[in-house]
C-alpha positions as CSV (number, residue, x, y, z in Angstrom):
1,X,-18.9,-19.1,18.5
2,X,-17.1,-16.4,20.1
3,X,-16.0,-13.8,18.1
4,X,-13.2,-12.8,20.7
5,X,-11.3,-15.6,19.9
6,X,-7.9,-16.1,18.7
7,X,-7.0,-17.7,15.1
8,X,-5.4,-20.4,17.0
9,X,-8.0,-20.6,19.5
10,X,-10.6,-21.1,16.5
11,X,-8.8,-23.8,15.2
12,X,-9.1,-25.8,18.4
13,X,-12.9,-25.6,18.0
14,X,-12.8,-27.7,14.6
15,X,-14.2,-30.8,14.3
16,X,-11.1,-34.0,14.9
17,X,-12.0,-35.0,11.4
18,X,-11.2,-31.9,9.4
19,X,-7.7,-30.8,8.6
20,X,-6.3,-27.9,10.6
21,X,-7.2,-24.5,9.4
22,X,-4.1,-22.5,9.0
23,X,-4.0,-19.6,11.3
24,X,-5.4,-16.0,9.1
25,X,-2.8,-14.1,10.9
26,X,0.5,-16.6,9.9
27,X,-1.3,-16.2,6.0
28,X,-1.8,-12.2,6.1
29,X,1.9,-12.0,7.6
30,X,3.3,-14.2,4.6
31,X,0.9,-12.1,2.3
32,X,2.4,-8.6,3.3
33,X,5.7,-10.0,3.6
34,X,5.8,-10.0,-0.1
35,X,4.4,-6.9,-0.9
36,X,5.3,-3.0,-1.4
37,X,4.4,-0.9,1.5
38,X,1.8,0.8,-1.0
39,X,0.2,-2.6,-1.8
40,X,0.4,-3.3,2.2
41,X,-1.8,-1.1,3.5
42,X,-4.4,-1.9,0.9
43,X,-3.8,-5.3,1.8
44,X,-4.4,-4.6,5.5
45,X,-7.9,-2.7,4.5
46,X,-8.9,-5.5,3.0
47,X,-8.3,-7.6,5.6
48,X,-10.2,-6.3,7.9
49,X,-7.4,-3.1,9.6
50,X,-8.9,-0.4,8.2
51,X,-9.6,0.9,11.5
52,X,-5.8,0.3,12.7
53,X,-4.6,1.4,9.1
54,X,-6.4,4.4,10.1
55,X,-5.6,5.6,13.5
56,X,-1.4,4.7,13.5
57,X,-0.5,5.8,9.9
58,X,-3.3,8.3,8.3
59,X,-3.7,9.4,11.6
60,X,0.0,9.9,12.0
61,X,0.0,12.4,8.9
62,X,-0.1,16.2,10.3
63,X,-2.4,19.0,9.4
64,X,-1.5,22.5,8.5
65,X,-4.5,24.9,9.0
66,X,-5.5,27.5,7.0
67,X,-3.7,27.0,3.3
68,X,-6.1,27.9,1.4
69,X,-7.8,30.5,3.1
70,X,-7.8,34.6,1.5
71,X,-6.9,33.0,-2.0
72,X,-9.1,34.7,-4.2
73,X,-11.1,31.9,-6.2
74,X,-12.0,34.4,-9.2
75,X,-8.1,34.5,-10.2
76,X,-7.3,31.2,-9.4
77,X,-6.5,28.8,-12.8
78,X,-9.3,26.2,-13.8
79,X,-9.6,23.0,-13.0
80,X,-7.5,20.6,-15.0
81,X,-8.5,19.1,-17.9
82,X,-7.3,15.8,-19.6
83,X,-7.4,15.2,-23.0
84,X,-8.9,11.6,-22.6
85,X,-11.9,11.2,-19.7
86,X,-11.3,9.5,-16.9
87,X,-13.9,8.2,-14.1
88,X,-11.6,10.0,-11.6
89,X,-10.3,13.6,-11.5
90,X,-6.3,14.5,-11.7
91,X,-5.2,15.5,-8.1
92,X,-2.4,17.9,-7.9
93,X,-0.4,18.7,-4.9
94,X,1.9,21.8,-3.9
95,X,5.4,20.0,-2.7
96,X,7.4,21.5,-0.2
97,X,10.7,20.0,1.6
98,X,12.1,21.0,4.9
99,X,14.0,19.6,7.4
100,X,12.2,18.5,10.2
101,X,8.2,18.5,10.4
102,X,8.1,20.6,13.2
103,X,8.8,23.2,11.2
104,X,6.6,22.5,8.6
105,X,3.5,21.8,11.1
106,X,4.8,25.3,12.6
107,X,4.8,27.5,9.1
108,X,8.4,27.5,9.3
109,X,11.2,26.3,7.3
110,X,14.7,26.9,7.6
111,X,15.7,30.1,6.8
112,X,11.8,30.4,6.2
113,X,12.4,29.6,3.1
114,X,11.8,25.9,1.6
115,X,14.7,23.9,0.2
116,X,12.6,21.9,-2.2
117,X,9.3,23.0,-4.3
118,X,7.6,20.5,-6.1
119,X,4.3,20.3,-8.1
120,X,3.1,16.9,-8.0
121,X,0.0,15.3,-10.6
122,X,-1.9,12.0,-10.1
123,X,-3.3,11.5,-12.9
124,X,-7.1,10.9,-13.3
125,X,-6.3,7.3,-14.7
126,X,-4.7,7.0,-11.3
127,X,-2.4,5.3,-13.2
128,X,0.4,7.6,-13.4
129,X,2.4,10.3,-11.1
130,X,4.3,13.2,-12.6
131,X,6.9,15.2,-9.9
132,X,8.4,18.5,-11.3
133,X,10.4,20.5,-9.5
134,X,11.0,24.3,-9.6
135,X,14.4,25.5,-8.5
136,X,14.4,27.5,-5.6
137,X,16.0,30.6,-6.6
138,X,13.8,30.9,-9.5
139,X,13.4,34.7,-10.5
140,X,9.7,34.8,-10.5
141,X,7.0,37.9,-9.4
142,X,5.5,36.6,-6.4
143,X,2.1,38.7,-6.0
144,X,2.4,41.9,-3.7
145,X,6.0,41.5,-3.4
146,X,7.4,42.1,-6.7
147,X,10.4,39.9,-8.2
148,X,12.2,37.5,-6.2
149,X,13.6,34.0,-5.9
150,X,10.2,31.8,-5.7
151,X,11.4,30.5,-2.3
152,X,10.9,33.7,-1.0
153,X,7.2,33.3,-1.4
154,X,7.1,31.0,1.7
155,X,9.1,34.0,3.8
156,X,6.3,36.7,2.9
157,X,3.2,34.6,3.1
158,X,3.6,31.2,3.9
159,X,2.4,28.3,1.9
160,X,-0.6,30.3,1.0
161,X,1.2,32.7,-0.6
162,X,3.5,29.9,-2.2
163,X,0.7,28.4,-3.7
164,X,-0.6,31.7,-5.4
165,X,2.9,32.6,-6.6
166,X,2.9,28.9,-8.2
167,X,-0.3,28.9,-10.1
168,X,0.7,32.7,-11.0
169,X,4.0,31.4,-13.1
170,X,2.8,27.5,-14.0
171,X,-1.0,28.1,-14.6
172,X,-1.9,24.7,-13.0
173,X,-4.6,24.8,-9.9
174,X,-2.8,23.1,-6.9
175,X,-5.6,21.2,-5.5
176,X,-3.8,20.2,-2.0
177,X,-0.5,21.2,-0.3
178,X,1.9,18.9,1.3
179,X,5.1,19.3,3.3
180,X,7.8,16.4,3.4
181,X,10.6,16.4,6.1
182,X,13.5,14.8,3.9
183,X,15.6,14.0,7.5
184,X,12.7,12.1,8.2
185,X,11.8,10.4,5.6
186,X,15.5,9.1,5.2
187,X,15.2,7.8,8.2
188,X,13.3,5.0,6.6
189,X,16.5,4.4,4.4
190,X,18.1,1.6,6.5
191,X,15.4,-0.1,7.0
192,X,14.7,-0.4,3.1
193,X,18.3,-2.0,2.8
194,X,19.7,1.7,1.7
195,X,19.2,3.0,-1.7
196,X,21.0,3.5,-5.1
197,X,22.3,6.4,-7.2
198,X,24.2,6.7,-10.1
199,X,26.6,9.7,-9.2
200,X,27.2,11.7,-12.4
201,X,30.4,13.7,-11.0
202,X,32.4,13.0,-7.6
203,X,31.6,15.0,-5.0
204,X,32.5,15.4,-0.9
205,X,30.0,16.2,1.7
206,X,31.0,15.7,5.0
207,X,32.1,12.5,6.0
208,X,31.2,10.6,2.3
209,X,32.6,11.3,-0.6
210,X,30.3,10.3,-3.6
211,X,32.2,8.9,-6.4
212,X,31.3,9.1,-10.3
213,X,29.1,5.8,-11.0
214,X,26.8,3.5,-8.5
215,X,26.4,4.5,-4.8
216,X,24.3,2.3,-2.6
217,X,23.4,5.2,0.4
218,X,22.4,4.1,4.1
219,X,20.4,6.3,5.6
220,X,23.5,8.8,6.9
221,X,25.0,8.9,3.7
222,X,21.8,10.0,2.1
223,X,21.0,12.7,4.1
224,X,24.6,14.4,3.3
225,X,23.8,13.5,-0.1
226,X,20.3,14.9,-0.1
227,X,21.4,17.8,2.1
228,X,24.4,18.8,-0.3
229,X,24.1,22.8,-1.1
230,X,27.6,23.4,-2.0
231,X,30.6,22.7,-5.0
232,X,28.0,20.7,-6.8
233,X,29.2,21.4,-10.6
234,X,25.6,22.2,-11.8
235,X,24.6,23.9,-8.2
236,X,21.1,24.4,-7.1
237,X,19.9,21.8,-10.3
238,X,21.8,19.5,-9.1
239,X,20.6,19.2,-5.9
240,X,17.1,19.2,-7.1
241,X,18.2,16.0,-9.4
242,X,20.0,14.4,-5.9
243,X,16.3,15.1,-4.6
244,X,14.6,13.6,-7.6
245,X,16.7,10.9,-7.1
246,X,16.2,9.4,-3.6
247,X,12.8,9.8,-4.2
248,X,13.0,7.6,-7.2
249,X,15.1,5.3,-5.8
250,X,12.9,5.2,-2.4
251,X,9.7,4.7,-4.3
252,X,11.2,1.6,-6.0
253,X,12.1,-0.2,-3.0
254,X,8.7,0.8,-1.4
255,X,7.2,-1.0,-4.5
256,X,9.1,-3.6,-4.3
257,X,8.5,-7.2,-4.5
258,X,10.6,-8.8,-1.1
259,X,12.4,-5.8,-0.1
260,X,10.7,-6.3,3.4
261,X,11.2,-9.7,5.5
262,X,9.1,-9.0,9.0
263,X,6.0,-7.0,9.7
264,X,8.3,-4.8,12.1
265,X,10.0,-3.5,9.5
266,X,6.8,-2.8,7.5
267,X,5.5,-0.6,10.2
268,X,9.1,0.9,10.6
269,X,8.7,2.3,7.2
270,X,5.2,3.1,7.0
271,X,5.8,5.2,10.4
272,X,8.0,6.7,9.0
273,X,6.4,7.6,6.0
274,X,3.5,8.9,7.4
275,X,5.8,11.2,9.9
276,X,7.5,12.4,7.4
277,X,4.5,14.1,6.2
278,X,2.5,17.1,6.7
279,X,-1.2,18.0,4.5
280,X,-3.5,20.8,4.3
281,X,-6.7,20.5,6.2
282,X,-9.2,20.2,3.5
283,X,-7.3,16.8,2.9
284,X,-9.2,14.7,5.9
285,X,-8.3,11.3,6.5
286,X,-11.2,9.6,5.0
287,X,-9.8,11.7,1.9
288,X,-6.4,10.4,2.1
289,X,-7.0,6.7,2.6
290,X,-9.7,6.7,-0.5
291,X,-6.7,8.7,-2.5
292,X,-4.3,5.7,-1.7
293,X,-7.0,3.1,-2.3
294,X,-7.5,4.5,-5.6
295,X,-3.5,4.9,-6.7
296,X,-3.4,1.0,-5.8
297,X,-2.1,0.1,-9.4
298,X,0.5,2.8,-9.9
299,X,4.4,1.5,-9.9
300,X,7.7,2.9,-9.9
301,X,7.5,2.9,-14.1
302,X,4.2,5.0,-13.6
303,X,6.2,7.9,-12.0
304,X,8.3,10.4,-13.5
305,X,10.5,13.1,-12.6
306,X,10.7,16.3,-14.3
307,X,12.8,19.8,-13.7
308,X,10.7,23.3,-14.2
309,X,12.5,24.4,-18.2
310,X,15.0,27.5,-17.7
311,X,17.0,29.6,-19.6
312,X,20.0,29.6,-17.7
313,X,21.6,31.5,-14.1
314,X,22.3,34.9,-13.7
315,X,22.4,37.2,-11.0
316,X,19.8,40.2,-9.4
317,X,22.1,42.8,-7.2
318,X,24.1,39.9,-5.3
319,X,21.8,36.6,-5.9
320,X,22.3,34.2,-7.9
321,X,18.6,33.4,-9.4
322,X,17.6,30.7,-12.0
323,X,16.0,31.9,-15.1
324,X,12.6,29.7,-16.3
325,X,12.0,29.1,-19.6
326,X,8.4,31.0,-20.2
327,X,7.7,29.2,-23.3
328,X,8.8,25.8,-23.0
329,X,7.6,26.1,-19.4
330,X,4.0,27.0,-20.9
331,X,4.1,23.5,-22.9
332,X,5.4,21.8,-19.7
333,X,2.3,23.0,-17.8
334,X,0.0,22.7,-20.6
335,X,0.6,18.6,-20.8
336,X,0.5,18.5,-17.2
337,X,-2.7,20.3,-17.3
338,X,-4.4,18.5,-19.7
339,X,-3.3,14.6,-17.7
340,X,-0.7,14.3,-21.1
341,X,2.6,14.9,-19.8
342,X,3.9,11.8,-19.7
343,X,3.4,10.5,-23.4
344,X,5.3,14.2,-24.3
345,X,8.0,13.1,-22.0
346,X,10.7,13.4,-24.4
347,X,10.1,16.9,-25.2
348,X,11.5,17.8,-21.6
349,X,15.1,15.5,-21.4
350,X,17.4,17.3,-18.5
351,X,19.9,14.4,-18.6
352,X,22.4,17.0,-17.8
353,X,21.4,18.7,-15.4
354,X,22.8,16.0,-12.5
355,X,22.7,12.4,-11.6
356,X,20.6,9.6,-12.8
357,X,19.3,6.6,-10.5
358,X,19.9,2.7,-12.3
């Protein structure tokens, strides 16, 4: 037979007497149709796309050279170690946000600072994420430099330097660095039907104004509501909860059951997705497609959102800094640590601290 045909090409080939075969494509369309982006690209690998899987969306993922180099291994904190064995190890990742990749790909962020600083944990169950954010004007003392707002580790030294001042004040080995560009990762937004937050207080930003209670964002909306810096009532935690919570609310439509009605807008999304994003290069993309293949059975219940503990706000000569919480912060990090964050969950409530997603 020859193997260059077409499905429907094939079934012209069958014998009169047997019953049509229906065409693989029509069934893997209907398939994916019904499926969470996550569970789609599996899907295609099994099918048969790795190989397209591979070269327009891992491939589409950008590389930043040279994190890791000049960290000194001897100081560096230990690998992490969960409390239960697991067949896989945890995998933790250094989160940065930024506006535009470019930037990110280029070392720089705006301001050359970063607006967002996240450490993120997949478990070694691979059944669970964990997402914690630090506060950007944290007063923390970023090695060589003294104190300063953690932010201003990225200005000095780059992610590199970023990533030393981070396992310096959380004591948790960041195992890969990754930069997301929130403008483009909204851009996804309409095509997932828009998203919803639960408001906690009304605020105005640009043209929206956000009312206390149940917004459904398009993609415009979100990024003034993502992008928000000022005359929010709890100010820089607040933002990182309106962070939190398109990511939340994203990840649940991505997971979703028929949130996507055509393969165009599949790959609308998944372009997206994977443009949004920037990795280290020790992350190749052999690496990264085996990492998604094993998160297959995570879901939006699986990942939780948590904020660094502080103290409070204060100010150091004419900044306004955030305070951490040394020894609440130490039991933060020591669940995380040890893969057993998420059954102490409860110990780290920051209901107050902004708005909530449904």
């Amino acid at each position: 037979m020859d193997h260059d045909l077409q499905p429907d090409e094939l079934d012209d080939e069958l014998p009169d007497e047997q019953p049509p075969r229906r065409p693989r494509r029509r069934v893997l369309r209907r398939a994916l149709l019904g499926l969470g982006v996550l569970t789609a690209v599996l899907a295609l690998l099994v099918a048969g796309g790795a190989w397209y899987v591979t070269d327009r969306y891992a491939g589409n993922v950008a590389r930043v050279s040279d994190v890791f180099d000049g960290l000194d291994e001897s100081s560096r904190p230990a690998e992490a170690t969960p409390v239960t064995a697991t067949t896989a190890a945890p995998v933790t990742f250094l989160l940065v946000g930024s506006d535009t990749r470019a930037d990110i790909v280029a070392g720089e962020l705006p301001d050359a600072r970063s607006d967002a600083i996240m450490v993120a944990r997949l478990s070694g169950d691979r059944q669970h994420v964990q997402v914690i954010s630090i506060p950007r004007d944290s007063w923390v003392d970023i090695p060589g430099y003294g104190m300063n707002k953690i932010n201003a580790a990225y200005a000095y030294g780059g992610p590199t330097l970023l990533i030393q001042t981070v396992e310096a004040v959380t004591g948790v080995r960041i195992d890969h660095y990754a930069a997301i560009s929130f403008d483009e990762l909204i851009s996804m937004t309409d095509a997932l039907g828009g998203v919803d937050v639960d408001v906690a207080t009304t605020t105005s930003n640009g043209p929206y104004t956000f009312t206390a209670g149940p917004n459904h964002l398009d993609g415009d909306m979100a990024r003034w509501y993502v992008g928000q810096r000022y005359d929010l009532p709890g100010g820089d935690f607040d933002r990182v909860k309106r962070q939190q919570n398109y990511l939340r609310s994203m990840f649940g439509k991505l997971f979703a059951a028929g949130t996507f009605t055509s393969l165009d807008q599949i790959d609308t999304v998944l372009t997206a997705v994977t443009g949004s994003i920037a990795v280290d290069d020790t992350l190749s993309t052999t690496d990264l497609l085996q990492l998604v293949l094993s998160a297959r059975g995570i879901t939006p219940d699986g990942i939780d959102f948590f904020t660094a503990p502080v103290l409070g706000t204060g100010t150091e000569g004419a900044a306004s800094v955030v305070y951490l919480d040394d020894v609440t912060g130490a039991r933060m990090w020591g669940y995380l640590q040890t893969d057993s964050l998420g059954q102490n969950a409860d110990e780290f409530t920051d209901e107050a601290l902004g708005d909530v997603v449904n």
